[in-house]
Steps between C-alpha positions, in 0.01 A plus 500: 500500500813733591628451141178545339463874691858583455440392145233775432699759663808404273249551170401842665770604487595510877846481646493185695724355718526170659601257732422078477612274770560268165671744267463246265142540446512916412687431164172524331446875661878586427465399155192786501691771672494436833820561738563199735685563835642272778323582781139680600684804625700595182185439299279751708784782547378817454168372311116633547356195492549112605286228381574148712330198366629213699378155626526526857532625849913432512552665143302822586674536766813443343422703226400781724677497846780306424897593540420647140182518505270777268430708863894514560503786252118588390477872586157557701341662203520177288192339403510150614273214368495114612301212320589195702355275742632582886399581821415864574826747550331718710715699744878383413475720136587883545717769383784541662 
């Protein structure tokens, strides 16, 4: 589903970056424009916007409060968007 979003972004005409725990499978993407980085936190520096589409509890919150996680580095302004299935967040997500 990631790919599929990311896809339509790609074809209009967005900048997108991103990060797979399989790097493997964002060759497709690449191959369309997109720019593939090593870790959630040098995909989300300095951006507007994060999308996270991941399959669990333990990759969200790798993805997002990791050692380099997205948060590490999201400034407070970002817009920040999750389609996963997890337990609720609530209370250990804030600016810093």
């Amino acid at each position: 589903m990631g790919a599929a979003m990311a896809g339509r972004l790609l074809a209009a005409g967005v900048d997108v970056r991103i990060y797979n725990r399989t790097a493997a499978r964002a060759t497709p993407l690449i191959a369309h424009g997109a720019r593939l980085f090593d870790t959630p936190r040098a995909a989300c520096h300095s951006v507007e916007a994060i999308v996270s589409m991941v399959s669990d509890d333990s990759a969200s919150r790798e993805v997002w409060l990791g050692a380099s996680g997205a948060l590490s580095v999201t400034p407070c302004a970002s817009t920040a968007l999750t389609r996963t299935c997890m337990a609720a967040l609530s209370g250990i997500c804030s600016c810093r």
